[in-house]
C-alpha positions in Angstrom: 134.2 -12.9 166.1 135.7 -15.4 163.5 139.4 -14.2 162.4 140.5 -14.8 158.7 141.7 -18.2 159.4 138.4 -19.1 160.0 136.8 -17.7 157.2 139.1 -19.0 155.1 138.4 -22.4 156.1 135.1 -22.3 155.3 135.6 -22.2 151.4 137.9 -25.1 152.0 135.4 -27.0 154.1 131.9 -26.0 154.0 131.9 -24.8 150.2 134.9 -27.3 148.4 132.4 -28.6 146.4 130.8 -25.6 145.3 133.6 -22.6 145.6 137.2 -24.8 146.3 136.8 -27.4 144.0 135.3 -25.3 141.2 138.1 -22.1 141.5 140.6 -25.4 141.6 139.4 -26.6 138.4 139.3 -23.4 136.6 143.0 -22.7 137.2 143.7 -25.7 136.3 141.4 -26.5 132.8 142.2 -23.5 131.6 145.8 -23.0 132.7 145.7 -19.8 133.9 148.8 -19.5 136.3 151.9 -20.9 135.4 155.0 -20.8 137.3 156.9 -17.6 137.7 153.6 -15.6 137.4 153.1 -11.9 139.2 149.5 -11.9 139.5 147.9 -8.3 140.5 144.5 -9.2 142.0 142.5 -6.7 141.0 139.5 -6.1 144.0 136.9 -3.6 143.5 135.2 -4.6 147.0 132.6 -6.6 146.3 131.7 -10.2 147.2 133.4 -11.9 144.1 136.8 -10.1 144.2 137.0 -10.6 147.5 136.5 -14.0 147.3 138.6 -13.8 144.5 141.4 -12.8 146.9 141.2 -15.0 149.2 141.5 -17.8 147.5 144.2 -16.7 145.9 145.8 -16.0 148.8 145.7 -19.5 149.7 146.1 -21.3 146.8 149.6 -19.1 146.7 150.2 -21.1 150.3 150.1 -24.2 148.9 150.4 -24.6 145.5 153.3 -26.8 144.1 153.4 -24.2 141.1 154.9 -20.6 142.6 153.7 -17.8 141.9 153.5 -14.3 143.5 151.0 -12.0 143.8 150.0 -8.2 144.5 146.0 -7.2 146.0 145.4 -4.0 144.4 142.3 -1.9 144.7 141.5 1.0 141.9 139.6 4.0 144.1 137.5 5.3 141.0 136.2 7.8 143.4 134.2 5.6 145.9 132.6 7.5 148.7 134.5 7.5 152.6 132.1 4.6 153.7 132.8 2.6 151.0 136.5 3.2 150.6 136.4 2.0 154.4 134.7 -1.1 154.0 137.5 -2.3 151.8 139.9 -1.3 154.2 138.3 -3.0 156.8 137.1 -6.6 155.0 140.4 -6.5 153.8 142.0 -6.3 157.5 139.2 -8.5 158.4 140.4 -11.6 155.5 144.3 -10.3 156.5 144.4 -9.6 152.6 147.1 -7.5 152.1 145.8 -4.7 150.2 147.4 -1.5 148.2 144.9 1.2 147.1 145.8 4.0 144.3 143.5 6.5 143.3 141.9 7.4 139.9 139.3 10.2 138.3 137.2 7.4 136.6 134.2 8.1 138.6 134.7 12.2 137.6 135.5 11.6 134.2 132.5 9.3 133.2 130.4 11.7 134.4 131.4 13.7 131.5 129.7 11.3 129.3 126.0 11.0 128.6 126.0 8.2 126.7 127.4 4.9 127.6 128.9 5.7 131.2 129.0 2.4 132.3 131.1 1.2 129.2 133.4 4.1 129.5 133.5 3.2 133.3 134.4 -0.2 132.7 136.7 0.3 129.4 138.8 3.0 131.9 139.0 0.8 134.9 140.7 -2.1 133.0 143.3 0.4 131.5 144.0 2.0 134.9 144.5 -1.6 136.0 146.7 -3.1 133.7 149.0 0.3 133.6 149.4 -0.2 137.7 149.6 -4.1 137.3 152.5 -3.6 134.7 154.3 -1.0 137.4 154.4 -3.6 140.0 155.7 -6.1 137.5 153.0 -8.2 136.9 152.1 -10.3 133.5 148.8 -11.0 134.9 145.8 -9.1 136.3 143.0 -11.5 137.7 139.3 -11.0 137.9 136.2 -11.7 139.4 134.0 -12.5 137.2 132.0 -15.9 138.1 129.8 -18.2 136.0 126.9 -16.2 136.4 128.9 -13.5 134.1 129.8 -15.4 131.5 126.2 -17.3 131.0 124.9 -13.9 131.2 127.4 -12.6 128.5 126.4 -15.3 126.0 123.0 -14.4 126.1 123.9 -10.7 125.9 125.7 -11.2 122.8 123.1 -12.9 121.1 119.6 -10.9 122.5 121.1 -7.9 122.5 124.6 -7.9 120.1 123.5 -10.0 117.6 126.4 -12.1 117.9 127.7 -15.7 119.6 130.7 -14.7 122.0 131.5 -15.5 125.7 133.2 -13.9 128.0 136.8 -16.0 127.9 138.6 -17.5 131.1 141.9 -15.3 129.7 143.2 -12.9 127.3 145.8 -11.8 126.1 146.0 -7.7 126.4 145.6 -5.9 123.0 147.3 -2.4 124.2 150.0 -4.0 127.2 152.3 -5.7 125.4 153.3 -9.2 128.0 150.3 -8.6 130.3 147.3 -11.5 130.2 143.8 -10.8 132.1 142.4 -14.3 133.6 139.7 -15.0 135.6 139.9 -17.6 138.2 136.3 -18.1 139.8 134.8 -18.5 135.8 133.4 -22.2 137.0 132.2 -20.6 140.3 128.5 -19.8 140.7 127.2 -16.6 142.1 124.6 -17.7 144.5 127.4 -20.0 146.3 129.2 -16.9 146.7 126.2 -15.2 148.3 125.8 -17.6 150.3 129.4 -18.3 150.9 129.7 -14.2 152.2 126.2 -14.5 154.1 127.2 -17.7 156.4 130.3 -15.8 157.3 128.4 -12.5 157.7 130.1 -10.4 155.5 129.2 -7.6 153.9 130.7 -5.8 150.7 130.2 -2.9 148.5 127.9 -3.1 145.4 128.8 -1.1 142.7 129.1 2.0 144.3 129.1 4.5 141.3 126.9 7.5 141.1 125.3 6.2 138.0 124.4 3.1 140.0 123.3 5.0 142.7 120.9 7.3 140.2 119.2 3.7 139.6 119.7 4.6 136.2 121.7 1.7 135.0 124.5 -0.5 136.2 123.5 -3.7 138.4 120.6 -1.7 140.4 119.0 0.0 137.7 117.1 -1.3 134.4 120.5 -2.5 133.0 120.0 -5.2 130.1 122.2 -7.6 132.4 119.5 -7.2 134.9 116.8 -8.4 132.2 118.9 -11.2 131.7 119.2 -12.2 135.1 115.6 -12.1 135.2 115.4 -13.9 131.7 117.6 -16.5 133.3 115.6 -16.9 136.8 112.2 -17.7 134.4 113.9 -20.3 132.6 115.7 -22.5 135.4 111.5 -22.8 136.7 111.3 -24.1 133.6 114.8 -26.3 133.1 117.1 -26.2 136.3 119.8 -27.2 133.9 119.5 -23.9 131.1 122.9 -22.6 132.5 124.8 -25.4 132.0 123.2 -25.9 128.4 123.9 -22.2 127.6 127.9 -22.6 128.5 128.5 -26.3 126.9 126.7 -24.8 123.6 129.7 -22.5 123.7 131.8 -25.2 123.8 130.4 -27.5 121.2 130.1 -25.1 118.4 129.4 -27.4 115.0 131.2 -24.9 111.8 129.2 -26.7 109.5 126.1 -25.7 111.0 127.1 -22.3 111.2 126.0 -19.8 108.2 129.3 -17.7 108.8 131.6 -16.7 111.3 134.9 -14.7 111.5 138.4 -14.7 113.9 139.4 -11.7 113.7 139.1 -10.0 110.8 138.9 -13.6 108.6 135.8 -14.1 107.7 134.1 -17.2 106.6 130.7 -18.3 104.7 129.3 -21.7 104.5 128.9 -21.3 100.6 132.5 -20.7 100.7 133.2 -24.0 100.1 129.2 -25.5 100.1 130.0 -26.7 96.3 132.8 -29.0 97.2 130.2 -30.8 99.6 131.6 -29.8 103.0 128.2 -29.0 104.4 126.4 -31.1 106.6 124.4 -33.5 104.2 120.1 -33.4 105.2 
């Protein structure tokens, strides 16, 4: 049976290029850990947090910037089998995990509408107030890649808007506390594969929404039609993903008809008469 040393090694090794290098290059392009940091890393069970973890837990080993950091797990409610699997990956990765328990799970199913946003609106409340209680500025999360690709297209098939999902924020409602997200260049299927080669196995979702197939990640969720969306066009172009997330990134103002920050908003007629505009 490999022990977390080994397992560890293996993202180093086997996946640097793909999982290593990428998690490296994220902390670093977008500077999301500066010296002095508290970092609560948040871990809901599955395959990216856990990941997320234990890289973390390494980088902390050998990084020439300190920082500290705290593994905390929210318990929305999870079932006993699940609850245990995150005891036991945990023990398994030596990650050393605290768990405190919440009612999200019994209070979204109060809602009929929207439980999943409630869900996930409630969760990242529940972890900033426990982050802030252990002294941390920073919560981090697993979100990969896939996420944010997925996000952009969201936005604009379905919200009617051009947004991404950003590699850190600042918190609206907790005053000093930042949210960043350290796998963001990562791609899901090198985690899969990453977690499959060492044969481990994490929760899904594990809310009983989810488990109702009526949304969430196993149900007809409209991040599930864009993963399908997604999976046609690669067949087509292998390269769509890295178009969509570098179109984020190149964003021309004067070939945009309006756009706001905040609550500024702006029109290209605004200043079209003073010949601003692109010229045709």
């Amino acid at each position: 049976m490999e022990i977390a040393g080994d397992i560890e090694l293996t993202v180093v090794n086997k996946y640097r290029k793909t999982i290593w290098s990428k998690f490296l290059k994220g902390v670093k392009d977008y500077r999301l850990i500066n010296e002095g940091d508290r970092i609560a890393v948040c871990i809901s069970g599955g395959k990216d947090s856990m990941l997320l973890a234990l890289c973390m837990k390494r980088l902390q080993r050998y990084t020439k910037v300190p920082f500290e950091t705290e593994f905390i797990v929210m318990d929305p409610g999870y079932s006993a089998p699940n609850r245990q699997r995150i005891i036991d990956n945990a023990a398994r990765l030596e990650i050393p995990i605290k768990i405190f328990d919440t009612p999200i799970f019994k209070a979204v199913d109060t809602f009929d509408q929207n439980p999943c946003y409630m869900c996930a609106r409630m969760r990242r409340g529940w972890l900033y107030k426990h982050a802030g209680e252990l002294g941390c500025n920073k919560i981090a999360l697993g979100h990969h890649f896939d996420d944010v690709i997925e996000t952009i297209l969201m936005g604009m098939l379905y919200g009617s808007q051009v947004q991404t999902m950003m590699p850190k924020l600042h918190s609206e409602h907790f005053e000093g506390m930042e949210l960043i997200r350290p796998l963001y260049l990562v791609r899901e299927g090198d985690i899969i594969s990453w977690a499959a080669h060492n044969g481990l196995e994490f929760i899904r979702c594990a809310c009983r929404v989810t488990e109702q197939n009526v949304l969430c990640d196993t149900g007809g969720s409209k991040r599930q039609e864009i993963k399908l969306l997604l999976r046609q066009l690669r067949e087509v172009n292998p390269a769509v993903d890295k178009n969509i997330f570098r179109s984020v990134e190149n964003v021309n103002l004067q070939t945009i008809i309006s756009y706001h920050r905040g609550k500024e908003y702006h029109h290209f007629l605004d200043d079209y008469e003073e010949g601003r505009s692109i010229r045709g």
